[in-house]
C-alpha positions in Angstrom: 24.7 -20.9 -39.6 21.0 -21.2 -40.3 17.9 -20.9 -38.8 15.8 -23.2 -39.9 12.0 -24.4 -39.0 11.4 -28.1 -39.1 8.3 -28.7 -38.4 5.0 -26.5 -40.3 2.0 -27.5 -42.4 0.6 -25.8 -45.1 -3.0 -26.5 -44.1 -4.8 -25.5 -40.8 -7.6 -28.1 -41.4 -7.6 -31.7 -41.8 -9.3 -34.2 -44.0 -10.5 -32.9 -47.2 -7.8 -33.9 -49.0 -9.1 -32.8 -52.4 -10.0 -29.3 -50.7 -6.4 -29.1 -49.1 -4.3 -30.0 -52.6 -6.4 -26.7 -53.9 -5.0 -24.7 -50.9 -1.3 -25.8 -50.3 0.2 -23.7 -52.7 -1.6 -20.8 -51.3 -0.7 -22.2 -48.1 2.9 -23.2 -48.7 3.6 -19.3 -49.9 2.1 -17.4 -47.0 4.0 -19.7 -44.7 7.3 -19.1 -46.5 6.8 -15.3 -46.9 6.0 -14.9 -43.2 8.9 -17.5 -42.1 11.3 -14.9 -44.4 9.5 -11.6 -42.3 10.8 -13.8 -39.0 14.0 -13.7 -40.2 14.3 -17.7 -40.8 16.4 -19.1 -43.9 14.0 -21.8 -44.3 11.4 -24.2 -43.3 10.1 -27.4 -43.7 6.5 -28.7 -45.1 5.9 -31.4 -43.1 2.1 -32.4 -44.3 0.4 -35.2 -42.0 1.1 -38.1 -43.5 1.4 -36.8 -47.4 4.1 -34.8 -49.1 3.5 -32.6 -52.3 6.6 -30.7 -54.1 5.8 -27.3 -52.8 8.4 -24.6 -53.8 7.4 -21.1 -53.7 9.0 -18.4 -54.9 10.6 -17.0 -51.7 13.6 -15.5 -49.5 13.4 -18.6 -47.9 14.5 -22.6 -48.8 11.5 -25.0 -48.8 12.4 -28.2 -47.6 10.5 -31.3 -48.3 9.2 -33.3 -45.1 6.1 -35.0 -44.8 5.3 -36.3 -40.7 4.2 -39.8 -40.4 1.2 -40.8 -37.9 2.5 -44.2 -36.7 0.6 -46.4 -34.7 2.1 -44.9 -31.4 2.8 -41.3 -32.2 4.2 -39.0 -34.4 7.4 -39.2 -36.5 8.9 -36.0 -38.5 10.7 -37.3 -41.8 13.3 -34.2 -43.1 15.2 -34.9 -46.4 16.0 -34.6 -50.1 13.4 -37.2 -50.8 10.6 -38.0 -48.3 8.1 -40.7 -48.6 4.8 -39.3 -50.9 1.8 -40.3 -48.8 1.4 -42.8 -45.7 -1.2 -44.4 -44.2 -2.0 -43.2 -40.6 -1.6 -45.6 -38.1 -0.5 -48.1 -40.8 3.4 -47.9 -39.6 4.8 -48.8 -36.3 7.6 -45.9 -35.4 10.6 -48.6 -36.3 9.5 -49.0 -40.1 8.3 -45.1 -39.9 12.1 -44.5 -39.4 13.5 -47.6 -41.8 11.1 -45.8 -44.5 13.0 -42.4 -43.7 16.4 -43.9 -43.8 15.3 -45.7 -47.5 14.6 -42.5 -48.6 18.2 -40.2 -47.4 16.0 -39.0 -44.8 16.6 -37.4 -41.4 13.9 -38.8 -38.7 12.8 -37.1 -35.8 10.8 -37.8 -32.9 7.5 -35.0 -32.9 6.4 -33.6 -29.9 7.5 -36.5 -27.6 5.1 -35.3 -24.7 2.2 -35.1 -26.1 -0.3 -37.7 -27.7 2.4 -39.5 -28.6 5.1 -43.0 -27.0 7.0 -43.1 -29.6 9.9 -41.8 -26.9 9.2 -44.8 -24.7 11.2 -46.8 -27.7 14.8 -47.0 -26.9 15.6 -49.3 -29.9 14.6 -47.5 -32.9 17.7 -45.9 -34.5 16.2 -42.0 -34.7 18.1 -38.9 -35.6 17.0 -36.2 -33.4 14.2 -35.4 -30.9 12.0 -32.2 -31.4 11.3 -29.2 -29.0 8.1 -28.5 -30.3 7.0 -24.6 -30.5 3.6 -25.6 -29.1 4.5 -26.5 -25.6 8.3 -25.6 -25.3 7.9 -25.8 -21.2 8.5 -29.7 -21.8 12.1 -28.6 -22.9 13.6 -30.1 -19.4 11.8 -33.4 -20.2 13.1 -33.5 -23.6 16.4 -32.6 -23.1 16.7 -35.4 -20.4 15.5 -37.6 -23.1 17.5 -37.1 -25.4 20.4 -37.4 -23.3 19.5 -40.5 -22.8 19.5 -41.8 -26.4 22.5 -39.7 -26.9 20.6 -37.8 -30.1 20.4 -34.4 -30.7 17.4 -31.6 -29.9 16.1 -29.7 -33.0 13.0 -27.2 -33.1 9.9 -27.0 -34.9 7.2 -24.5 -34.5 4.5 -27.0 -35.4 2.6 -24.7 -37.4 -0.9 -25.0 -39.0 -1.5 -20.8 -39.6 1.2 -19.5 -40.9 1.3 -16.7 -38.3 2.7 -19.6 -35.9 5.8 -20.2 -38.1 9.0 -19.6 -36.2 8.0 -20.0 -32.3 10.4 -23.0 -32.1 13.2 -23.4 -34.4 16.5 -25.1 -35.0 19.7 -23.8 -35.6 21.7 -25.4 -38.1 25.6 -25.3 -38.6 26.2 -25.7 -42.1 27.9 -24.2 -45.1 24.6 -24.6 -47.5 21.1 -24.9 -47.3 19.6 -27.8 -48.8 17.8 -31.2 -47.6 20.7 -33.4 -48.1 23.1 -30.6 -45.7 20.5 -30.6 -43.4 20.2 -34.4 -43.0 23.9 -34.7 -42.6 23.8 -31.7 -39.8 21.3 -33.6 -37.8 23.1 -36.4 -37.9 26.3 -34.7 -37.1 24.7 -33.3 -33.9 25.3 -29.9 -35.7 21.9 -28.3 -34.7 20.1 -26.8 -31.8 16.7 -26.3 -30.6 15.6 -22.5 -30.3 12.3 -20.9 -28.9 10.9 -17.9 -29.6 9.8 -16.0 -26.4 7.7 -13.1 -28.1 4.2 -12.1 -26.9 2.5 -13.2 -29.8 4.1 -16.7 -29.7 3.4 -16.9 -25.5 -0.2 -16.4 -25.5 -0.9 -18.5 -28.4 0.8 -21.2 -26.6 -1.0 -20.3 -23.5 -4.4 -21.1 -25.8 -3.1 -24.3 -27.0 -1.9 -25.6 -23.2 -6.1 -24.8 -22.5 -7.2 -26.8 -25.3 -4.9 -29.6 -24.9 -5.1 -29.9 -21.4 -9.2 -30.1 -22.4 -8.4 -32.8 -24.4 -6.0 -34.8 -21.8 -3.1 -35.2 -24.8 -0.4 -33.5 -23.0 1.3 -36.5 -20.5 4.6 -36.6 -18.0 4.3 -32.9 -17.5 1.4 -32.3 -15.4 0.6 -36.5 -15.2 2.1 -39.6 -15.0 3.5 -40.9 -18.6 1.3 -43.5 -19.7 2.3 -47.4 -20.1 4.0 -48.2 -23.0 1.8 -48.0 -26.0 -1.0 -46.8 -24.0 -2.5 -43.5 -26.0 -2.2 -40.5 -23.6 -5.9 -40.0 -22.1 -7.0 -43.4 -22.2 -5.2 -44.8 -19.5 -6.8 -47.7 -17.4 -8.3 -46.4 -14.0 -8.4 -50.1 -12.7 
């Protein structure tokens, strides 16, 4: 059995790229060396829409993820050999997940209730659906989706500082570590979702409820869900 996070960035900012390639191996080591004080056996470097070989010296296994913006939402890509870079918005979710499946990857709908209707597709052969460590209360919702596509529920902290690493996290029943056994897990149903419940990781979630609530991206938990391929906050009011 290992505990694994599936979902974390190297990087707390965005754009820059130049400025970020400089800082992801400082990044990438931090993350790994606080995931190891959490007691995790690895974690996964899921870069927006980008994914550079990043393997720190560690107690911890690095696996390579990258997590592609498609045109309606999010879509985590886990494996032995994810795509190298993406254009945001470029993929719909269906060739996000063909382009996983190419490349011996798991794929994974991120953070299905928030800025995201990806989940709205019920034709698009995913692997898994994430509880995402930054609003775990939408575990009900999720769990009744996934259900309903019959796929399994990982975790992923979702984490851009590396203190944040851990607060959701999967489970993983597997005699090895490494991308290929973890693929094969998912697929197997061999996981589980986990949250951590510590104070640290409760008020930082309560900050990041305020500022998404600000920003009206969280949907079908306090609102309505939004029409199919509607962005969440720009509903019509007609």
């Amino acid at each position: 059995m290992y505990l694994v996070d599936l979902h974390a960035h190297t990087r707390f900012f965005h754009g820059h790229r130049s400025l970020g390639d400089r800082f992801d191996p400082l990044g990438a080591r931090v993350l790994t060396e606080i995931a190891a004080r959490r007691g995790l056996d690895g974690v996964a470097t899921t870069n927006h829409d980008y994914y550079t070989d990043l393997n720190p010296a560690a107690d911890v296994v690095t696996l390579p993820g990258i997590e592609i913006t498609t045109d309606r939402g999010h879509v985590l890509v886990v494996g032995p050999d994810p795509p190298a870079e993406t254009k945001p918005g470029a993929l719909s979710p269906a060739e996000a997940v063909a382009l996983a499946h190419d490349h011996d990857c798991a794929a994974i709908v991120a953070h299905p209730f928030r800025n995201s209707t990806v989940r709205e597709l019920t034709d698009v052969p995913f692997d898994a659906i994430e509880v995402n460590g930054k609003h775990p209360r939408s575990r009900p919702l999720v769990e009744k989706l996934a259900s309903e596509r019959n796929l399994p529920l990982v975790g992923g902290s979702d984490a851009h500082y590396p203190f944040e690493v851990g607060r959701a996290y999967t489970t993983i029943e597997s005699e090895r570590l490494t991308p290929e056994a973890v693929v094969e897990a998912i697929r197997d149903g061999r996981v589980e979702a986990q949250v951590s419940r510590s104070t640290l990781d409760e008020v930082v979630r309560r900050g990041y409820r305020a500022i998404h609530r600000r920003k009206r991206v969280i949907d079908a938990i306090e609102r309505p869900t939004p029409g199919v391929g509607t962005p969440p906050g720009e509903e019509s009011t007609e």
